[in-house]
N, C-alpha and C positions, 0 to 999 in steps of 0.2 A: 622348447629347446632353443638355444640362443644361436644354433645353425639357422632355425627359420625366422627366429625374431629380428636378427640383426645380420644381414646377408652383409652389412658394408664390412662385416669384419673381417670379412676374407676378401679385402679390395687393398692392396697395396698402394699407401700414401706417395705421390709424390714428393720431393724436396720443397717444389715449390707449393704442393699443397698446403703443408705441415711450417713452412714461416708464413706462411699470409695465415695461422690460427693465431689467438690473440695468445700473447705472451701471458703464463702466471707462472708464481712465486709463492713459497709458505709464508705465509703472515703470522703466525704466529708467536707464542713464548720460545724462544732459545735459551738452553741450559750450556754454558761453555762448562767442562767437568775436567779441574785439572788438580785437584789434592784428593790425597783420602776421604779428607774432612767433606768433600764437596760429595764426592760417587757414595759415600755411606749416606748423606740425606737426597741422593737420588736413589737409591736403589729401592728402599720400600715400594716407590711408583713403577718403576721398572719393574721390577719382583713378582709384583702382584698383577701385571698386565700378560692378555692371552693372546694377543697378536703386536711383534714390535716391526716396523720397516727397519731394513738395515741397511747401509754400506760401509766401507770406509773408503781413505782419500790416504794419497801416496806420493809425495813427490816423483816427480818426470825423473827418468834416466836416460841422454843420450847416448852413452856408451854401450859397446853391445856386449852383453854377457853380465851385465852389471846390473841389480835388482836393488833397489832402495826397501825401505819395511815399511809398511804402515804406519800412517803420521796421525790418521784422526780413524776415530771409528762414531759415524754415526746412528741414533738410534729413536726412530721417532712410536711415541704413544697415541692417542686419539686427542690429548691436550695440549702436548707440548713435542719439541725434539733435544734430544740429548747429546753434545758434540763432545766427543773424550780426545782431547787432547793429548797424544803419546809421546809428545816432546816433553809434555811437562809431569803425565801421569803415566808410567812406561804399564805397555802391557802385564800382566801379571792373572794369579789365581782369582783378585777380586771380580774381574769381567769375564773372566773363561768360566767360573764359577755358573753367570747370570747364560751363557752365552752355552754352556752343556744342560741345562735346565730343561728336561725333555716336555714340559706343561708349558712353558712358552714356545709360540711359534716365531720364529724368524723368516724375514719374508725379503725377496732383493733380487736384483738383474745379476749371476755369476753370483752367486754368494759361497758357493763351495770353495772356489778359488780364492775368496776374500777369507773366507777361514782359515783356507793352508795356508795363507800367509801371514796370520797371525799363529797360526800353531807353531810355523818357521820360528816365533820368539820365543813362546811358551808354550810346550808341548799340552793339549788336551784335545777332546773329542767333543764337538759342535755336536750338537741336537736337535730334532725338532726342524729341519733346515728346509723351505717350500723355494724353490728357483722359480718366480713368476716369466720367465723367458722359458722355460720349459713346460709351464702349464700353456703357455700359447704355442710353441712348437707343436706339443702332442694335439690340441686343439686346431691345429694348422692356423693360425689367426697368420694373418697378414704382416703382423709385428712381432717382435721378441725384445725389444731394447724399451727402457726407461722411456726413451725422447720419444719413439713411437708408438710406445703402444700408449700415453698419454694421448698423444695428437687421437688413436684411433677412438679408444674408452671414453674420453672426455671431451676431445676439441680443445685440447690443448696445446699449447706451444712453453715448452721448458727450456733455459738456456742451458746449453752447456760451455760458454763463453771463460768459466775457469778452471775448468776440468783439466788443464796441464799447468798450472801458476803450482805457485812454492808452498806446500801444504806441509812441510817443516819448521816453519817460521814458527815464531813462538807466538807472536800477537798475530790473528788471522784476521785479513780485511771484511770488512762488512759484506763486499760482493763475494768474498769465498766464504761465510758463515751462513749467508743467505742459497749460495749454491748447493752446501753442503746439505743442510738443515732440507733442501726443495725436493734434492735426491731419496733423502731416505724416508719423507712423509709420501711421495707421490709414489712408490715402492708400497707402501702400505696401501694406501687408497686403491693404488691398479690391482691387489689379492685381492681388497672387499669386493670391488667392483666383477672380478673373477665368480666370487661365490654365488656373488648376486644374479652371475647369467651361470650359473648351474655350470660353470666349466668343470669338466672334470679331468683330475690330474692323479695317474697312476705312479705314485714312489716308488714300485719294487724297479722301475727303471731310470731311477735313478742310481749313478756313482756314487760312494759313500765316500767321504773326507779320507783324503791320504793322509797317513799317519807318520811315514817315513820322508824325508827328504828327497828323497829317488822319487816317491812315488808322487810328489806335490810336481817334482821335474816333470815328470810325462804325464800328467794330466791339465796341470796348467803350465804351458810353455811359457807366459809370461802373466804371471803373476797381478800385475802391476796395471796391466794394460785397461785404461777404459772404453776400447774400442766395443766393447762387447755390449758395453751399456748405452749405444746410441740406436 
């Protein structure tokens, strides 16, 4: 059982523990997905995979009561990661399609939240949805966020250094394509790393996707927010 194999994991990282680990980054292939023409010769890879990491990216609001939409929605495979671009390829049925798919798993820190707020654009029902901050809550781990429970899992250190910059922008900078793309690979790797110590995570307690606007209100007060992913 990985209660007795791995006691550090129920040891709370200091801040200062977690920057003195050494800093990584996906090195990998990045797919920017901003035409039809581009997400239709992505999607066969998509389509056909059984585990994808996900997030998306939101521009900052400092106003109060004011919620911007989702600007990027990322989506990493075992090969590459996938950056959809919603400035230039607006949400619609092609990725709500990919994204109610109940044979793909989708996997992310808050992912419920990240789905009502693309339902807020186009209405449909997510599927298949694993919250890896909820598989460590119920497991009590030490961690629930992206940035920690990397440091715990791996000995890792991930920046979150652009996680409030302009994710509207239509040309995205290398450090926010590289940020983006780090989030939703190291999302996947912290479920395998999950499976691999036998975590177990019971669904019927989880919240099911709010379908109404009211109900997206009182479940995610702020939509937008990356606090949850630290």
């Amino acid at each position: 059982m990985a209660r007795l194999l791995h006691p550090d994991l129920y040891r709370r990282l200091t801040n200062e523990e977690i920057n003195a680990l050494p800093i990584v980054h996906y090195e990998g292939p990045v797919h920017l997905i901003r035409s039809r023409t581009e997400w239709k010769a992505a999607y066969p890879t998509l389509g056909s995979c059984n585990v994808l990491g996900f997030d998306t990216e939101t521009k900052p609001t400092f106003r109060k009561g004011r919620v911007n939409r989702p600007a990027l929605v990322q989506l990493a495979t075992d090969e590459a990661v996938y950056l959809i671009q919603l400035t230039w390829l607006p949400f619609n049925k092609f990725l709500a399609d990919l994204l109610s798919n109940p044979k793909i798993i989708k996997v992310g820190v808050g992912i419920r939240c990240d789905m009502q707020a693309l339902a807020g654009i186009y209405p449909f029902v997510p599927q298949a949805l694993i919250d890896i901050g909820s598989i460590a809550k119920q497991n009590k781990l030490a961690a629930q966020g992206l940035r920690t429970l990397a440091a715990l899992l791996f000995g890792w250190r991930i920046s979150k250094g652009s996680q409030c910059s302009n994710w509207s922008l239509q040309e995205l900078t290398a450090k926010q394509i590289t940020y983006a793309a780090t989030d939703a690979w190291i999302g996947r790797l912290i479920y395998l790393k999950m499976k691999e110590l036998n975590l177990t995570f019971n669904r019927q307690n989880e919240k099911p996707v709010a379908r109404t606007a009211l109900d997206r209100k009182l479940q995610c007060k702020n939509p937008t927010s990356k606090a949850r992913r630290s």
